[in-house]
C-alpha positions as CSV (number, residue, x, y, z in Angstrom):
1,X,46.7,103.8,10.4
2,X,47.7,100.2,9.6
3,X,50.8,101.3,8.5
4,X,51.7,103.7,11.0
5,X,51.5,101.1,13.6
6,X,53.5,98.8,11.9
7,X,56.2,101.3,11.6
8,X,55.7,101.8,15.7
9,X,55.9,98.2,16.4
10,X,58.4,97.5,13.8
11,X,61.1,100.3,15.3
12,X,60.0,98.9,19.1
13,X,61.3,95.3,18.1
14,X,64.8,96.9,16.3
15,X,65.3,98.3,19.7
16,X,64.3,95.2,21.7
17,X,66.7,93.3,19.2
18,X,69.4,95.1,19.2
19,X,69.2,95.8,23.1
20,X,68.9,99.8,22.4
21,X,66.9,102.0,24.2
22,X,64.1,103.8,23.0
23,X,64.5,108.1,23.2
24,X,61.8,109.9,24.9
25,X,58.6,112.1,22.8
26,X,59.8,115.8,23.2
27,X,57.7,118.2,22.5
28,X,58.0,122.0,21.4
29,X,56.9,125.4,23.4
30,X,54.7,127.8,22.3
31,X,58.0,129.1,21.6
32,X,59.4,126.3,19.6
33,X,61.8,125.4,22.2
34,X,62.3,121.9,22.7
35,X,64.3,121.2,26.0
36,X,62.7,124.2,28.4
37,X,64.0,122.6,31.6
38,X,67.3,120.1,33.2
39,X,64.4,118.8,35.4
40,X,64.3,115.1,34.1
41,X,66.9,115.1,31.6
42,X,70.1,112.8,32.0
43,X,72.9,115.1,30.1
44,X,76.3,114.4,29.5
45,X,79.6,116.2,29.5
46,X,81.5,116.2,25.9
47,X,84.8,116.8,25.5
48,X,85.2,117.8,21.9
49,X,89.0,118.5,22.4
50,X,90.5,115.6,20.1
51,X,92.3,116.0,16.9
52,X,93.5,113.7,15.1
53,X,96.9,113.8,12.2
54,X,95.7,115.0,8.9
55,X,92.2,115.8,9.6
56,X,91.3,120.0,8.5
57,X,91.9,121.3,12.3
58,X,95.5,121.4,11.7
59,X,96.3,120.2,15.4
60,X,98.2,117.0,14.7
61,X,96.9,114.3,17.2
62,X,95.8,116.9,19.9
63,X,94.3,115.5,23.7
64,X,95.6,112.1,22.2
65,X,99.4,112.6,22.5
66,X,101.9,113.0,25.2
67,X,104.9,115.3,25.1
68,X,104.7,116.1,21.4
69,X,104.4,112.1,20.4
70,X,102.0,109.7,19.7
71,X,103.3,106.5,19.1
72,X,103.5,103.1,21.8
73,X,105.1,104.4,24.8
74,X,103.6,108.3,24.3
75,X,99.6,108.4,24.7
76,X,97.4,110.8,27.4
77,X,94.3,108.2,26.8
78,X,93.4,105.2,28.7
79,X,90.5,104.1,26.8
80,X,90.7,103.5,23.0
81,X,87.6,104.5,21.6
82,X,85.4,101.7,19.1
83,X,85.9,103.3,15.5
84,X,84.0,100.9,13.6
85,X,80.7,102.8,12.9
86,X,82.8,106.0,12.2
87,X,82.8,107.1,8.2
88,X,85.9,108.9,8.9
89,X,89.1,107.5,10.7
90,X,92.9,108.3,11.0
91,X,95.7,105.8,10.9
92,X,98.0,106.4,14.3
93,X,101.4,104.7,14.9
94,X,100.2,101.9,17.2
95,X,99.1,98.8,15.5
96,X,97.2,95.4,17.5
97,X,98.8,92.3,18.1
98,X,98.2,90.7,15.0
99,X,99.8,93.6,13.2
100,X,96.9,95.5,12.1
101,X,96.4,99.6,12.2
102,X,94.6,101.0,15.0
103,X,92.5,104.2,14.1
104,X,90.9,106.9,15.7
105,X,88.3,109.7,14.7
106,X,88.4,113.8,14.8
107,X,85.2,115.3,15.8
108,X,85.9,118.3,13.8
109,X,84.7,116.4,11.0
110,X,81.1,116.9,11.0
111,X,80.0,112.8,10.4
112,X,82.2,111.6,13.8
113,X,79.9,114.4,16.0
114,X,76.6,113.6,13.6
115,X,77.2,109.9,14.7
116,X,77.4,110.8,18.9
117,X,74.4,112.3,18.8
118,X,72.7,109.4,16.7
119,X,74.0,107.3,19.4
120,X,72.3,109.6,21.9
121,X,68.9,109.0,20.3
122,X,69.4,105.4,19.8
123,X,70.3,104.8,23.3
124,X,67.9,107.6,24.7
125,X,70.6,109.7,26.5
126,X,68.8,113.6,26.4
127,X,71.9,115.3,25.7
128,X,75.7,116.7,26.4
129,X,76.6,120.0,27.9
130,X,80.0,121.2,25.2
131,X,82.6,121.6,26.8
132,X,84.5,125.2,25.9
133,X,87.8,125.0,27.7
134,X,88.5,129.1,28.7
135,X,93.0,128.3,28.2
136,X,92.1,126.7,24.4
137,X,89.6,129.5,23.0
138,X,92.3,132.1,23.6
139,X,94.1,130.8,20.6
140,X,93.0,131.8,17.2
141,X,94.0,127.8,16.1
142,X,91.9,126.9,19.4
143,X,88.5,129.1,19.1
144,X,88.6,127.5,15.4
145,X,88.5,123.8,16.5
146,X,86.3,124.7,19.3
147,X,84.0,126.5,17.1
148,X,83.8,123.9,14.5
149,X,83.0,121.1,16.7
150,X,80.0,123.4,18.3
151,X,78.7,123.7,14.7
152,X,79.1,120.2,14.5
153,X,76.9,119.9,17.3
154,X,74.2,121.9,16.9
155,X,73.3,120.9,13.7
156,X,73.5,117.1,14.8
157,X,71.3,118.7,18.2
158,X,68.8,119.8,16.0
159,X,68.2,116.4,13.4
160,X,68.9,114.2,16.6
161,X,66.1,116.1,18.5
162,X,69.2,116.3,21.5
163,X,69.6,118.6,24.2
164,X,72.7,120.9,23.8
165,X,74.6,123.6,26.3
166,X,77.7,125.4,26.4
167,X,79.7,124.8,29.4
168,X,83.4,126.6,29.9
169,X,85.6,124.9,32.1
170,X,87.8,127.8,33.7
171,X,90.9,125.2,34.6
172,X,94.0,127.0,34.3
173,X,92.5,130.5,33.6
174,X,93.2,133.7,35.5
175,X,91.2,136.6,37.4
176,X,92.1,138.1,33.5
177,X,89.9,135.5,31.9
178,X,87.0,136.5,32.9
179,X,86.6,139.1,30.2
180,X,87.5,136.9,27.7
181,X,85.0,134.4,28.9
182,X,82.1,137.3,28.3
183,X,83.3,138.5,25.1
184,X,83.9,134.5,24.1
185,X,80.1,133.9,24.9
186,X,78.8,137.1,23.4
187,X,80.3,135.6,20.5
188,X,78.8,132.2,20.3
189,X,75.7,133.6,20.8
190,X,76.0,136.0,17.9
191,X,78.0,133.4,15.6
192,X,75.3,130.5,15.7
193,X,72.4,132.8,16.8
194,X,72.6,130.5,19.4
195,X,69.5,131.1,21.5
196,X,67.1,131.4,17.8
197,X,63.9,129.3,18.6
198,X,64.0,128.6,14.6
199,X,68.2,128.0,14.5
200,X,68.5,126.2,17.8
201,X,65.3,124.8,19.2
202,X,67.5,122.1,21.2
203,X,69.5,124.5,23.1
204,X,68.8,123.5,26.5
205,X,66.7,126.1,29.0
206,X,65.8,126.6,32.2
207,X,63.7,128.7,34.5
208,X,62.4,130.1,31.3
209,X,66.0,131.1,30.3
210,X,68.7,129.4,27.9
211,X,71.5,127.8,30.3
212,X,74.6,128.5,30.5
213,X,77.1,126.4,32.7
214,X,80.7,127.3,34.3
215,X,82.5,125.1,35.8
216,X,85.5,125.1,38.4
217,X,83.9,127.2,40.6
218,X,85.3,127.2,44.9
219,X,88.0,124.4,44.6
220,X,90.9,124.6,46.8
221,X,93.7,123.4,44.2
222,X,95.3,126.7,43.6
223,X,93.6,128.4,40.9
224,X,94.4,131.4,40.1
225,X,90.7,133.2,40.2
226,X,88.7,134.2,43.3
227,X,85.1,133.6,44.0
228,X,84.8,137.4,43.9
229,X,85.9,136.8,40.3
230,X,83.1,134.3,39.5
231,X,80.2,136.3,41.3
232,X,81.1,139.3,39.3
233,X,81.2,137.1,35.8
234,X,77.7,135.6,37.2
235,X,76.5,139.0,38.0
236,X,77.6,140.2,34.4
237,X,76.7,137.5,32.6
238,X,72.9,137.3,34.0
239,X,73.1,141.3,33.5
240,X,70.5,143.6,35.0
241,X,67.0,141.6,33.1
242,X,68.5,138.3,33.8
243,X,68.3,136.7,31.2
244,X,70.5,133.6,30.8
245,X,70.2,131.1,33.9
246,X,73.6,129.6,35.5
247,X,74.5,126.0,36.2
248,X,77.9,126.5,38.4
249,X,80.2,123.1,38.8
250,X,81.6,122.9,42.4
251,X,83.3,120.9,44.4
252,X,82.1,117.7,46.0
253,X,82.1,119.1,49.4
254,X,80.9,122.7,48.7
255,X,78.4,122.7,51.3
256,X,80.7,122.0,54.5
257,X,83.4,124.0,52.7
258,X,86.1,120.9,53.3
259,X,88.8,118.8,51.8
260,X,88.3,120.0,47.8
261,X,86.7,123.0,48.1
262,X,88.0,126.9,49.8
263,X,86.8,127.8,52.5
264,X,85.5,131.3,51.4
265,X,82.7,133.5,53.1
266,X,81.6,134.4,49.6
267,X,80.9,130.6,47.8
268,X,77.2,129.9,49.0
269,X,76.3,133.2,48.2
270,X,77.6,132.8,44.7
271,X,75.8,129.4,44.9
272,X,72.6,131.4,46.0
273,X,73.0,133.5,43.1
274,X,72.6,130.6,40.4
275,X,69.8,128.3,39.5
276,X,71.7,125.0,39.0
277,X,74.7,123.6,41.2
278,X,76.7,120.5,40.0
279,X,79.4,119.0,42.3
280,X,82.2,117.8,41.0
281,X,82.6,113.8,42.3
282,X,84.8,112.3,40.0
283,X,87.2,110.6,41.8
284,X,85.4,111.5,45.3
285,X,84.4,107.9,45.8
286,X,85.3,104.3,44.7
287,X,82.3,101.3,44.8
288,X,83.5,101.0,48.6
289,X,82.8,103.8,49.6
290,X,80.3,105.5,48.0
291,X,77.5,104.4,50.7
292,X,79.6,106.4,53.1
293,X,80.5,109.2,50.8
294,X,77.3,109.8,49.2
295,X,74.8,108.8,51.9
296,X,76.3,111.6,54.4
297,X,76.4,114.2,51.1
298,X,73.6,113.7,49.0
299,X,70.5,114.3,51.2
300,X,72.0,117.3,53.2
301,X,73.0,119.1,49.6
302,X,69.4,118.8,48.4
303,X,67.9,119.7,51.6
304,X,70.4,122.9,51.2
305,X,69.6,123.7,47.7
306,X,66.1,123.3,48.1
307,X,65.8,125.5,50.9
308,X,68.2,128.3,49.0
309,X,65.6,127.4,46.2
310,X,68.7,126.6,43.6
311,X,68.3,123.3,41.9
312,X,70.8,120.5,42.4
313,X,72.5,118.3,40.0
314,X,74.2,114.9,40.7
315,X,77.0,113.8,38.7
316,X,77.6,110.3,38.0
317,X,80.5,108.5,36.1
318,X,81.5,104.5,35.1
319,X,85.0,104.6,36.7
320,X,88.4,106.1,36.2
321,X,91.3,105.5,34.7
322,X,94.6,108.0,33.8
323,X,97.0,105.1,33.8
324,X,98.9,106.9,30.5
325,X,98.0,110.6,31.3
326,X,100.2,110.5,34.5
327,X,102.5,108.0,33.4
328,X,101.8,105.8,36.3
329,X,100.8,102.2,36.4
330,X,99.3,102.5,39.5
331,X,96.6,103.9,38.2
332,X,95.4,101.8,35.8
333,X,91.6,101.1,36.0
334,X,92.1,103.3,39.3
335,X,88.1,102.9,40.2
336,X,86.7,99.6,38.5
337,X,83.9,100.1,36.9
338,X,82.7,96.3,37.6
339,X,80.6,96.0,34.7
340,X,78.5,98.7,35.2
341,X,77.4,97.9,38.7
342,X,79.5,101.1,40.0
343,X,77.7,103.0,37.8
344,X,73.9,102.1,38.9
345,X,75.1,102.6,42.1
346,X,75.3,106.0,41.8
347,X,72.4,106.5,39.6
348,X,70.1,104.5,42.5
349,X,71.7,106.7,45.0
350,X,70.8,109.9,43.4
351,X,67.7,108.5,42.9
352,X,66.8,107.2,46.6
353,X,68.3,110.7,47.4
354,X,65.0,112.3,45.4
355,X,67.5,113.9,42.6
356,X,65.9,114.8,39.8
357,X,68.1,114.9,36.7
358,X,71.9,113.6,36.1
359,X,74.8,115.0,34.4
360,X,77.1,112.0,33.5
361,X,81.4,112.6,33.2
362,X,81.5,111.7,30.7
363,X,80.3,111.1,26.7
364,X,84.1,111.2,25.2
365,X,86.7,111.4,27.9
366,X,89.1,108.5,27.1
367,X,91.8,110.6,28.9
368,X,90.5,109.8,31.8
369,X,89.1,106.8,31.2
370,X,85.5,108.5,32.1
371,X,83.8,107.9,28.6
372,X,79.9,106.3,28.0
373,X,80.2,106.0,24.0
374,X,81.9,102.9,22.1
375,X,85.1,101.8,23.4
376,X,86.9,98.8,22.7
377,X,87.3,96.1,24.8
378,X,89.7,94.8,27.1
379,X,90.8,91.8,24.9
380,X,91.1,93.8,21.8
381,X,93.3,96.6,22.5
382,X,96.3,97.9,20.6
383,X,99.5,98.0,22.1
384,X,101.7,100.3,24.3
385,X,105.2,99.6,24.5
386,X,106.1,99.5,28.0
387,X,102.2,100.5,29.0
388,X,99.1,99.8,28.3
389,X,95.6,100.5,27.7
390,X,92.5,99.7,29.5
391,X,89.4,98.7,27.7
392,X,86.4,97.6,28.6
393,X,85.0,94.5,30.2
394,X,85.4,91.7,27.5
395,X,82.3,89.9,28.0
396,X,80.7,93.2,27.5
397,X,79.6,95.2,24.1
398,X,81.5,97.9,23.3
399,X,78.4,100.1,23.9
400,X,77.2,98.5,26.9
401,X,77.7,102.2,28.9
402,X,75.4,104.2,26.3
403,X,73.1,101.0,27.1
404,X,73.4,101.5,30.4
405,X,73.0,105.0,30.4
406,X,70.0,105.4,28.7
407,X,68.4,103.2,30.7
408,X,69.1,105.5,33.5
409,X,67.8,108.2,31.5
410,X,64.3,106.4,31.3
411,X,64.4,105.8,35.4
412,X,65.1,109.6,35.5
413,X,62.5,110.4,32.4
414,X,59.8,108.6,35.1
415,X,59.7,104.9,33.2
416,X,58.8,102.3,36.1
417,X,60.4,98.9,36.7
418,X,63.9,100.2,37.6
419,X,65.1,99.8,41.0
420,X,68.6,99.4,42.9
421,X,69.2,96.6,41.0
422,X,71.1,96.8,38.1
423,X,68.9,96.1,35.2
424,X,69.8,93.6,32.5
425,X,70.6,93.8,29.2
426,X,68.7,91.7,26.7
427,X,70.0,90.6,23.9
């Protein structure tokens, strides 16, 4: 007994020391299911899609190049992620100002995933939704690296104790797609027995049945799918016994069907239909105007959903960035994320609105300049040529936004003392 609760006190000071948060008990079904509901749960989108030269995927420096290069001058990503802690890393063209290499990571080795989801623990984040982009699985060299990193990440689910869904993102896909989307799913469910109590006890559920999410569902941005298309893949997918549940990703304004979303008869019946809706608000709002923004969305889309008895999902993200993606300066660091004060701002505001879980944009996206895990910081970047990257804050460390993240997870888990105010770190 003695030494069991030196063991408990010993592992509460590491995380008081070293300013990590402390994961939340799960505990299994009569089922042995560990995650039976998104009710309380923070998750986390994961990207996945990065390659990097000379690693076994055989996609060169994939999501990190632009126009066939990656060298100073020819980069998609904003943010350079913190390699450090990784055991495997890949020496790229660009080098920091004292002349040193600068390295990056695949996750389609195994250890680089196996690390993200110990980082999940560590910081108490319950999970990631993987991302399964519809144009890349039609590929043969696509499916592979989409299937390897899903193997990555349900064995590092399953010895992390971390929730884990599939989510396809349906940009750029076609009324056409949506078969391959079904036969793609049948599958992953097959190929990982994927919804195996015994295989996969982490695989997220809800309502009693395992999740699956689609998103890109009602925007008015030209796609080249219908909402017809989507409540027949919903209808097909749930089949006749129902038996998967659907999380849908919409726009930010589904509800008044304006400015991103169609105006179609058919989108709140499709939203109707599912269990879990997610709007889109990436870029919706900047720290200026998010009281505006929010405070006239928020209530009246939980007020809807809770009347149409489908569950709602906030998202929340740091701050955005796609300075080298769109090969623009002007927007660099587009929406600050002020040293994580943007960030709690949304996360209170969610709260105050009576939300009940989070999906945060995102674990991995340096693209975008969206991503919670290590990144480096703003004083330690490598160069660009004629651009630049954007780091961090430099009085911050580089995992300050898993930090700060799992400490929303524990406001959202139920854990008092967290308010408004952004809480601070101790080191």
């Amino acid at each position: 007994m003695r030494k069991l609760l030196f063991l408990s006190m010993t592992g509460w000071l590491l995380g008081i020391a070293t300013g990590k948060s402390q994961s939340t008990k799960v505990k299994y079904d009569e089922k042995g299911c560990l995650y039976t509901s998104y009710k309380g749960l923070l998750m986390a989108g994961y990207q996945g899609w990065f390659a990097a030269q000379g690693d076994a995927s055989e996609r060169g420096w994939h999501h990190y190049q632009k126009q066939g290069k990656f060298e100073p001058g020819f980069a998609s990503i904003d943010f350079w992620p913190d390699v450090k802690d990784y055991p495997i890393t890949y020496k790229t063209a660009f080098q920091f100002a004292d002349g040193s290499p600068a390295s990056l990571y695949s996750p389609y080795d195994e250890s680089s995933v196996d690390l993200h989801f110990k980082w999940m623990k560590e910081y108490g984040i319950d999970g990631v939704f993987m991302q399964r982009f519809l144009t890349e699985v039609k590929s043969e060299k696509g499916k592979r690296h989409f299937n390897k990193v899903l193997e990555n990440a349900l064995k590092a689910s399953k010895k992390y104790s971390r929730a884990i869904c599939i989510m396809y993102d349906l940009s750029g896909s076609t009324s056409a797609d949506m078969e391959l989307l079904v036969k793609d799913w049948e599958e992953v469910q097959q190929l990982f027995s994927l919804f195996s109590n015994k295989e996969n006890p982490t695989y997220l559920r809800h309502n009693g049945k395992p999740l699956l999410a689609i998103w890109g569902v009602g925007f008015n941005d030209g796609r080249r799918y219908t909402t017809a298309d989507i409540q027949a893949l919903v209808d097909r997918i749930k089949g006749p016994t129902k038996k998967t549940s659907i999380l849908l990703g919409v726009p930010y304004y589904w509800r008044t069907m304006t400015k991103d979303t169609e105006a179609s008869y058919l989108l709140h019946p499709l939203i109707k239909s599912a269990d879990i809706i997610m709007p889109w608000a990436v870029g919706r709002y900047k720290p200026e105007t998010y009281a505006t923004v929010a405070g006239s969305t928020l209530a009246g889309d939980i007020a809807w959903c809770k009347e149409a008895k489908v569950d709602y999902v906030p998202l929340v993200f740091p701050g955005f960035s796609w300075g080298n993606l769109k090969n623009s300066p002007n927007v660099y660091n587009q929406i600050p994320r002020l040293k994580g004060d943007f960030l709690w701002q949304q996360v209170a505001g969610a709260k105050a609105a009576n939300a009940q879980s989070l999906y945060v944009a995102m674990f991995d996206e340096v693209d975008e300049g969206t991503a919670i895990f290590k990144t480096r910081r703003e004083n330690e970047l490598p160069l660009n040529g004629e651009g630049r990257f954007v780091g961090i804050e430099s009085d911050l460390d580089s995992d300050y936004y898993l930090w700060l993240t799992g400490q929303a997870a524990q406001w959202f888990q139920g854990k008092k003392g967290y308010s408004a105010k952004k809480p601070i770190r101790k080191k």
